[in-house]
C-alpha positions in Angstrom: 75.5 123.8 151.6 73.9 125.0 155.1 76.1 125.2 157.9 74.5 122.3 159.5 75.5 119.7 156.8 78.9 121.3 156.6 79.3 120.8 160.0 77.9 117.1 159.7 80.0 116.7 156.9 82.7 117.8 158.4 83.0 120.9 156.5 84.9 121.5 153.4 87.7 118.7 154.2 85.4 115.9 152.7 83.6 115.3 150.1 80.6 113.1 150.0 79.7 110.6 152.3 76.6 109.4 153.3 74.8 111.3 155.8 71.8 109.1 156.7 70.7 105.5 155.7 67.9 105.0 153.0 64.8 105.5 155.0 63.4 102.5 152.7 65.8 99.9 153.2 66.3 100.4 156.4 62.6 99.7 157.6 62.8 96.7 154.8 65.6 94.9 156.7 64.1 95.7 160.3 60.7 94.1 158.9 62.6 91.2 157.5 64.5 90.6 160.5 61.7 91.2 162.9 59.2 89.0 160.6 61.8 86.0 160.8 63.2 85.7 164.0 60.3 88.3 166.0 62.9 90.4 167.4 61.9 93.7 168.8 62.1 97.3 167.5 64.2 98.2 169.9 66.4 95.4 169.1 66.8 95.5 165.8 67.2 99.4 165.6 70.2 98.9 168.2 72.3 96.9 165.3 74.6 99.3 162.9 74.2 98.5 159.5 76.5 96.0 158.9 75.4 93.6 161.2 71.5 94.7 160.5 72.9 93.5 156.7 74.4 90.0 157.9 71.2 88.9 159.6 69.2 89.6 156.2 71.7 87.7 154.5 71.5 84.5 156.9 67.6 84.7 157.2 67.9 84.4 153.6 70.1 81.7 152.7 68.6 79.8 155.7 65.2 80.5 153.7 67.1 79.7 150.4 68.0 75.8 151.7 64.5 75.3 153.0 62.9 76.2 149.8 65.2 74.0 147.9 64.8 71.1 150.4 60.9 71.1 149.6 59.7 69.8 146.6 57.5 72.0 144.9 57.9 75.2 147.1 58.0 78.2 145.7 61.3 80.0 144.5 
């Protein structure tokens, strides 16, 4: 391990951990969000992960009820 991700990692007193976020997932719920509600970059890369996580879930059980309500939309 290079001394860089040691010293990110904390050294040798932990094992694992995640370093970064999945560069793919992470522009997937920004994009999400952003398509949905038309937030901002900036806005949307200011939330931590968590909270970046709830809005996905709420844009998509909000898109969930409307898709249900219509008859004949697409699931």
């Amino acid at each position: 391990m290079s001394r860089l991700r040691k010293e990110i990692r904390g050294g040798n007193r932990r094992i694992g951990g995640a370093i970064g976020y999945p560069p793919d997932q992470l522009f997937e719920e920004v994009a999400y969000v952003a398509y949905h509600f038309h937030w901002p970059h900036s806005q949307l890369m200011k939330l931590d992960h968590l909270e970046r996580q709830r809005w996905v879930e709420e844009v998509a059980r909000i898109n969930g009820r409307i898709n249900h309500a219509q008859p004949g939309a697409l699931e």
